[in-house]
C-alpha positions in Angstrom: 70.4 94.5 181.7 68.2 92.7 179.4 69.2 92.9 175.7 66.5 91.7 174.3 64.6 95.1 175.4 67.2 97.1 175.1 66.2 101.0 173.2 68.2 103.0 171.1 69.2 107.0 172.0 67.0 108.1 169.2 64.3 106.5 171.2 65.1 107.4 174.4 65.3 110.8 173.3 62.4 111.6 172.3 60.4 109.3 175.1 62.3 111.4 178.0 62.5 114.6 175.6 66.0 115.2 175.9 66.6 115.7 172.2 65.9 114.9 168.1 66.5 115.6 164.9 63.9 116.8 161.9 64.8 117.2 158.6 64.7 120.7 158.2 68.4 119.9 159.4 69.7 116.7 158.9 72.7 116.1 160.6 72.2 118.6 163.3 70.1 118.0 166.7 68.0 119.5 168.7 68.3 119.7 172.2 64.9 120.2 174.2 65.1 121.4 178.2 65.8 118.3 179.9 69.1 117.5 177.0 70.5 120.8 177.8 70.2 119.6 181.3 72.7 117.3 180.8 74.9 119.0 177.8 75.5 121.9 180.7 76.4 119.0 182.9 78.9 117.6 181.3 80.4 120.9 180.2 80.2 122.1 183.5 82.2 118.7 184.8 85.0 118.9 181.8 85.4 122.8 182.6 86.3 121.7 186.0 88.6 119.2 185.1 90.4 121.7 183.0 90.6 124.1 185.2 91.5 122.1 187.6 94.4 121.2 185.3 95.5 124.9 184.5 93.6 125.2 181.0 92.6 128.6 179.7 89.6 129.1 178.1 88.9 130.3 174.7 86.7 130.5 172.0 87.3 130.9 168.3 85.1 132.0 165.3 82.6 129.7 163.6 83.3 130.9 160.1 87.0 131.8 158.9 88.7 132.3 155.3 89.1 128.8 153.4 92.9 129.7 153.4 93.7 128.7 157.0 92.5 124.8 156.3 94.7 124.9 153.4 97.9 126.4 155.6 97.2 123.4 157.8 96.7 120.7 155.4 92.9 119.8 156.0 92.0 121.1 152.7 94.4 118.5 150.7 93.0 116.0 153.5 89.8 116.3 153.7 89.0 118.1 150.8 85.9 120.4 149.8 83.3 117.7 150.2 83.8 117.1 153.8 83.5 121.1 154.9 81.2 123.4 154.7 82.2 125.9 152.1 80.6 129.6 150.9 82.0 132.0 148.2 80.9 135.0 149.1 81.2 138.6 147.3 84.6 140.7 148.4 83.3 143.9 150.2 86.2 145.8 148.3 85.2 144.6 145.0 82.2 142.9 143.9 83.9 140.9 141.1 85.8 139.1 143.4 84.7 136.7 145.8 86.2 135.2 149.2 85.6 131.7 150.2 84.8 131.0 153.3 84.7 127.8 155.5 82.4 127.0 158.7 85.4 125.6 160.6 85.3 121.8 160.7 87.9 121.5 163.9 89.2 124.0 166.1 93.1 123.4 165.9 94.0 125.3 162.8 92.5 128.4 164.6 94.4 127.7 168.0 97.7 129.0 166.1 96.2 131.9 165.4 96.0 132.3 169.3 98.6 131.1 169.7 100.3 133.7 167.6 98.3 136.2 168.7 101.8 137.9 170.5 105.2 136.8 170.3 105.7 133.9 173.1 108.3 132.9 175.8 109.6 129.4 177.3 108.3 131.0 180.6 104.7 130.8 179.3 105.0 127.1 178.1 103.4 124.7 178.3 100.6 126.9 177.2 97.1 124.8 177.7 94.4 126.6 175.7 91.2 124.7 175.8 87.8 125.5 173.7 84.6 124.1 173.7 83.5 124.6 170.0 80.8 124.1 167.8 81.8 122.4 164.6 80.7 121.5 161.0 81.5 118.4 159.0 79.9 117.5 155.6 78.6 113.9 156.5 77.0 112.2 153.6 73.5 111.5 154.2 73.9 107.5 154.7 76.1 107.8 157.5 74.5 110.7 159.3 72.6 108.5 162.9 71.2 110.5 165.4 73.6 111.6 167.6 76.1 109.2 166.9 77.5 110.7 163.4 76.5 114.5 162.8 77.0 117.3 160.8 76.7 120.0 163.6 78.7 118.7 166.7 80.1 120.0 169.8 84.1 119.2 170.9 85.9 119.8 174.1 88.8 120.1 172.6 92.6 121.7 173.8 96.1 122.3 172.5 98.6 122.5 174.7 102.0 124.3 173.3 105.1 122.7 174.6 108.5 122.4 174.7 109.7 118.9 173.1 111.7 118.4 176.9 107.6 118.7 178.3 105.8 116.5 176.0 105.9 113.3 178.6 104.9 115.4 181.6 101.9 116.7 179.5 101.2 113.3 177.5 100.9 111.6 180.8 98.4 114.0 182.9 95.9 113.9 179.7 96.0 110.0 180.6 95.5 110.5 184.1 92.7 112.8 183.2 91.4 110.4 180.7 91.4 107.4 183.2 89.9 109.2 186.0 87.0 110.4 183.3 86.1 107.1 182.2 86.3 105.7 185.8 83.3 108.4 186.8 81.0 106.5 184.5 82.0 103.0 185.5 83.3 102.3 182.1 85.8 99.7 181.2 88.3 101.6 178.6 91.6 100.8 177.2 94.4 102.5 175.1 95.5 102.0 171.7 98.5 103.9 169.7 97.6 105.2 166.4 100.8 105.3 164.1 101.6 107.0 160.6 99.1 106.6 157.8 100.1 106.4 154.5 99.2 110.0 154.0 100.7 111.9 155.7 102.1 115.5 156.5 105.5 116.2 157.6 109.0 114.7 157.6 109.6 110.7 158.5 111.8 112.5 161.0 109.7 114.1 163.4 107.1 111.2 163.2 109.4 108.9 164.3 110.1 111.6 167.2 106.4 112.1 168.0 105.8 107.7 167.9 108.6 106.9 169.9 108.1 109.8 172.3 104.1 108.2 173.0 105.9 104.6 173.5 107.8 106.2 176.0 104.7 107.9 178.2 102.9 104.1 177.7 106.0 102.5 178.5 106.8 104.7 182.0 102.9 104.5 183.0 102.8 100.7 182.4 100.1 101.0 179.7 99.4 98.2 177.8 98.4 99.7 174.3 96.6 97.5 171.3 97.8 98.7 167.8 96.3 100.3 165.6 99.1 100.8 162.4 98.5 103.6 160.1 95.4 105.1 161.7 97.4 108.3 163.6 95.7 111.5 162.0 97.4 113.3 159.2 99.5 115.4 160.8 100.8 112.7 163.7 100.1 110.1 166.3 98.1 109.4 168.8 96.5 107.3 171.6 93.2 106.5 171.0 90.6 105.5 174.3 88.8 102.3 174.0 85.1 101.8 176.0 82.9 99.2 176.3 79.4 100.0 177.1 76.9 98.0 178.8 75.9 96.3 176.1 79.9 95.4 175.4 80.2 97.1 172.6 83.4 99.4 171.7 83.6 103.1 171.3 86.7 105.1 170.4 86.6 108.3 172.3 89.6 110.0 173.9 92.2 111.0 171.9 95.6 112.7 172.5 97.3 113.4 169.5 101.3 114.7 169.0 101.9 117.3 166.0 105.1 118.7 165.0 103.4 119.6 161.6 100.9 122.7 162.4 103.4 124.5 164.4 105.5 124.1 161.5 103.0 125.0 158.7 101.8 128.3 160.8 105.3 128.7 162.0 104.6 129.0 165.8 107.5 130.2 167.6 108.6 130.7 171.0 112.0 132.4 172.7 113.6 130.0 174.3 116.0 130.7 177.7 119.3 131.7 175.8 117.0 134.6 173.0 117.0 132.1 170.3 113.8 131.4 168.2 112.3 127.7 168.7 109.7 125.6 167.3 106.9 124.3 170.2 105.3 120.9 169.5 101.3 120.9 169.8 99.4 118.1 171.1 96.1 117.8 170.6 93.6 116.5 173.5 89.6 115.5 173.7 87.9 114.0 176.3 84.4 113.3 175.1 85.7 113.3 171.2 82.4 115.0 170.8 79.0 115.6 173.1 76.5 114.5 171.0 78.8 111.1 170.3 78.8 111.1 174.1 75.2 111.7 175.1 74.1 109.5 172.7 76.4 106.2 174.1 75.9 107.4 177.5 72.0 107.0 177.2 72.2 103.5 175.9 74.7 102.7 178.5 72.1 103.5 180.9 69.1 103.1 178.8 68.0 106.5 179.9 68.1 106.2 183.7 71.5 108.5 184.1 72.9 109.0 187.5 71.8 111.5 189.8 74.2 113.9 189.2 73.3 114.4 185.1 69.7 113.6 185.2 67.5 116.0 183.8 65.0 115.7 187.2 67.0 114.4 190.3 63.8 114.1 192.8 59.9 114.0 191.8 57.8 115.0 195.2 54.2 112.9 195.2 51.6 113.9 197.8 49.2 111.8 198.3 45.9 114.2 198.6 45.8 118.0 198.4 45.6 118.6 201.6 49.5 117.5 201.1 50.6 120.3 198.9 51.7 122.3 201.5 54.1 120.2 203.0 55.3 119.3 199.4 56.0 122.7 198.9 58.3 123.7 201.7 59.9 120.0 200.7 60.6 121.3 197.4 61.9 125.1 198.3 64.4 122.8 201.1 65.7 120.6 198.4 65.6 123.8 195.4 67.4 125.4 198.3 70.1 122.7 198.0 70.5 122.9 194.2 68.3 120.1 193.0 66.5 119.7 190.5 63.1 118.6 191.9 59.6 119.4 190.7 55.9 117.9 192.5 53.3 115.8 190.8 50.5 118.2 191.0 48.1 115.8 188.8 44.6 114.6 189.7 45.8 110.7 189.2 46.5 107.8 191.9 49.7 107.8 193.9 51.0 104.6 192.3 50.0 106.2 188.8 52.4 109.2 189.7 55.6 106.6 191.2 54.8 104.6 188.1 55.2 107.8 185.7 58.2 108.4 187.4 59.9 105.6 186.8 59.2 105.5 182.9 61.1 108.8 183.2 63.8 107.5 184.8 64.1 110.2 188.0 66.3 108.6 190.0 64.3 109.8 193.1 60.4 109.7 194.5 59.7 111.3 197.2 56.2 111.0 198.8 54.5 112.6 201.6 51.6 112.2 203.3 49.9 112.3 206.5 52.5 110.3 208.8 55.1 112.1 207.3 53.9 115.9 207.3 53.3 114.9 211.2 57.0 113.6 211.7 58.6 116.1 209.7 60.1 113.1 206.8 59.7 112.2 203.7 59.2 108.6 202.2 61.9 107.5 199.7 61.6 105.4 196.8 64.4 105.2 194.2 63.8 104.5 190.3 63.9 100.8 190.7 61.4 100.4 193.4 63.4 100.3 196.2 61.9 101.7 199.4 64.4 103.1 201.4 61.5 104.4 204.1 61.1 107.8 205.8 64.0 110.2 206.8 64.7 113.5 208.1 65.0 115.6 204.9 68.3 116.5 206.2 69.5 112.9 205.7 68.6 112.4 202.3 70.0 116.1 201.6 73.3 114.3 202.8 73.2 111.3 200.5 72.2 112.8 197.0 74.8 115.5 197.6 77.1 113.0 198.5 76.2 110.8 195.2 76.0 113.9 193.3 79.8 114.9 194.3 81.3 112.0 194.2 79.1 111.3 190.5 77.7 107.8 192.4 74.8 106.1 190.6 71.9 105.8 192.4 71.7 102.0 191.9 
C-alpha cells in the first residue's frame, strides 16, 4: 500500500457514498445505502457469532430516568457534561420535573433485565447481548468522523455468572475475539487494564476480579502488555490491540469483570442449596463501537472491502446493447444467489465502465459480449485488473460464495 496516497474514511465516505456527517448534527453520522450495506453486514456477522455462542437478544430503552446512572456510579464518573440530559415536566404535577438521560451505555439497563424475575443458578451463566444505540456528550474538538461520535452504535453483552464460571466465560470471549480479528487479517494483541485511582468498590473484590483475568491469560498462554490503572471504574479488563495497514494501533475489544453493578443494583440469584447469592457481571464488546469500526476498516482497506461486506459485490458490463439481454439473465442468476450485482446500463466505452468500477472499489467486473453470450460465460476481471478469463457462471457462483463464507478477500 502506498502511504504517500493513502485517504482518510471521511473521504472515502463520501467518494463511495457510504456515509457523512453535516452539521445539523455534529457528532452523529449519516449512513447513505451502500453504508447501511455494510453496517447490516457486520451486525448480521456478530449476531451470528452470538448466537452461535448462546446469547439472547435484547433491546433496552433509549431514554431512562437520570437515577439509574447514579445507582450505577456513572453519574459521579462521568458526570452531567458527558450525557445527554433533559428535565422534563412530571405528568402528575407540573411543578415538578423528572430528569431524564439518553442512556450513554447499555449496562446499567441490563440489571434491570436482569432483575426483571427472581433468577436461579440453573439459568446462569445468563448471556444477554444488545445491539444499542448510544449517546455521549463529546466536546466539539474531539468529535472526527466516525472515529469519535456523539451518536454511536455498540454490540455490546453482559453475561451473569457465577464467580466458579468467570474463567470458562472469560476465555470463550477471547476465543471469540481472536477468531474476529483473524476474519479481517488483522494483527491484534491483549493488554490487561488494572484499577484506576477512582474507583468503585472494595480493594477486595478488585483484587478477585485482577487475579481472576491473570489466571484466564495465564491458562490460554496469553502474553498481555500492561496497562496500570486504565480498568474502567467499576473493574478490570483486557483490552484488544490492532494494527491496521498503515501500522497504526487501535484499542477495540474489551471484556471487562464487575463485582460492583451487581452489587449497587443488588442482583441476586438462588443458588443450589435456597440461599441468596451475588452473580458477577462481565462486560463484553467486539467492535467497541460500529462507527469506530467502519471507519478503521475503510482505511485498512482504503475502501476496497472484501467481497463479503462490499456495498456492490459484481458490476455486469456489456459491451453493446444488443448485450443486455444476456446481462440480464446474468444478473437474475447471480440476484438468484444473493449477490449484490447491478449492470452498467450507460452510453460510455467498455474500458470507461471497468475503469468506473474500479474507483468504486467492486471487487468484481463481469463483462459479456458476443463470444460469451454464444458460450454461455462470462469474462471476469477483479478490482485490481486481474483477468481471470471466461467461466461457466456456475464456477464463479462457486468461488464468490466460497470467499463470501469463508469472509476471503478477493485479492
Amino acid at each position: 500500500m502506498d502511504k504517500n496516497n493513502l485517504k482518510d474514511h471521511k473521504q472515502i465516505g463520501q467518494e463511495l457514498e457510504l456515509f457523512f456527517t453535516d452539521e445539523i448534527a455534529p457528532g452523529a453520522p449519516f449512513w447513505l445505502p451502500k453504508g447501511m450495506v455494510i453496517f447490516k453486514e457486520l451486525e448480521k456477522y456478530i449476531r451470528q457469532l452470538t448466537e452461535k455462542a448462546g446469547y439472547l437478544e435484547t433491546s433496552t430503552p433509549i431514554m431512562v430516568k437520570s437515577e439509574i446512572f447514579k445507582e450505577s456510579g456513572h453519574w459521579e464518573k462521568f458526570g452531567e457534561h458527558n450525557m445527554y440530559n433533559l428535565e422534563l415536566s412530571d405528568e402528575a404535577d407540573d411543578s415538578k420535573s423528572i430528569s431524564y438521560t439518553l442512556k450513554p451505555m447499555n449496562c446499567p439497563e441490563s440489571t434491570i433485565i436482569y432483575r426483571f424475575r427472581p433468577r436461579s443458578y440453573r439459568e446462569l451463566p445468563l448471556r444477554l447481548s444488545e445491539i444499542g444505540r448510544l449517546h455521549r456528550r463529546e466536546k466539539s474538538g474531539e468529535v472526527n468522523g466516525l472515529l469519535r461520535v456523539r451518536q454511536l452504535t455498540m454490540d455490546d453483552a453482559h453475561i451473569y455468572a457465577t464467580e466458579d464460571q468467570i474463567f470458562d466465560e472469560v476465555s470463550k470471549i477471547l476465543d471469540m475475539m481472536i477468531m474476529f480479528y483473524k476474519s479481517f487479517g488483522f494483527e491484534y494483541e491483549f493488554r490487561l487494564a488494572t484499577r484506576p485511582e477512582t474507583r468503585a468498590g472494595s480493594d477486595e473484590n478488585w483484587d478477585k476480579a485482577e487475579l481472576a483475568l491473570e489466571k484466564v491469560l495465564k491458562e490460554k498462554g496469553i502474553k498481555a502488555g500492561d496497562k496500570k490503572g486504565d480498568g474502567a471504574f467499576y473493574g478490570p479488563k483486557i483490552d484488544v490491540h490492532i494494527k491496521d495497514s498503515q501500522e497504526r494501533d487501535w484499542q477495540l475489544a474489551t471484556v471487562q469483570l464487575d463485582f460492583h453493578q451487581p452489587e449497587a443494583f443488588k442482583l441476586e440469584y438462588v443458588d443450589e442449596k435456597g440461599s441468596k447469592r451475588r452473580p458477577v457481571m462481565i462486560h463484553r464488546a467486539i467492535f467497541g463501537s460500529f462507527e469506530r469500526f467502519i471507519a478503521i476498516l475503510t482505511e485498512h482497506f482504503q475502501g476496497a472491502f472484501p467481497t463479503w461486506l462490499a456495498p456492490l459485490q459484481v458490476q455486469i458490463i456489456p459491451i453493446a446493447d444488443r448485450h443486455q439481454k444476456y446481462a440480464q439473465i446474468v444478473l437474475e442468476q447471480l440476484k438468484n444467489s444473493k449477490l449484490r450485482v447491478e449492470i452498467d446500463n450507460r452510453q460510455e466505452t467498455m474500458q470507461a465502465k471497468i475503469r468506473d468500477a474500479q474507483t468504486q472499489k467492486i471487487p468484481y467486473m463481469i463483462i459479456v459480449g458476443d463470444r460469451e453470450e454464444k458460450e454461455n460465460k462470462i469474462a471476469v476481471r477483479t478490482r485490481s485488473s486481474r483477468d481471470l478469463g471466461a467461466m461457466p457462471i456456475e464456477e464463479f457462483l462457486e468461488k464468490i460464495k466460497l470467499e463470501v463464507e469463508h469472509k476471503r478477500n478477493t485479492e
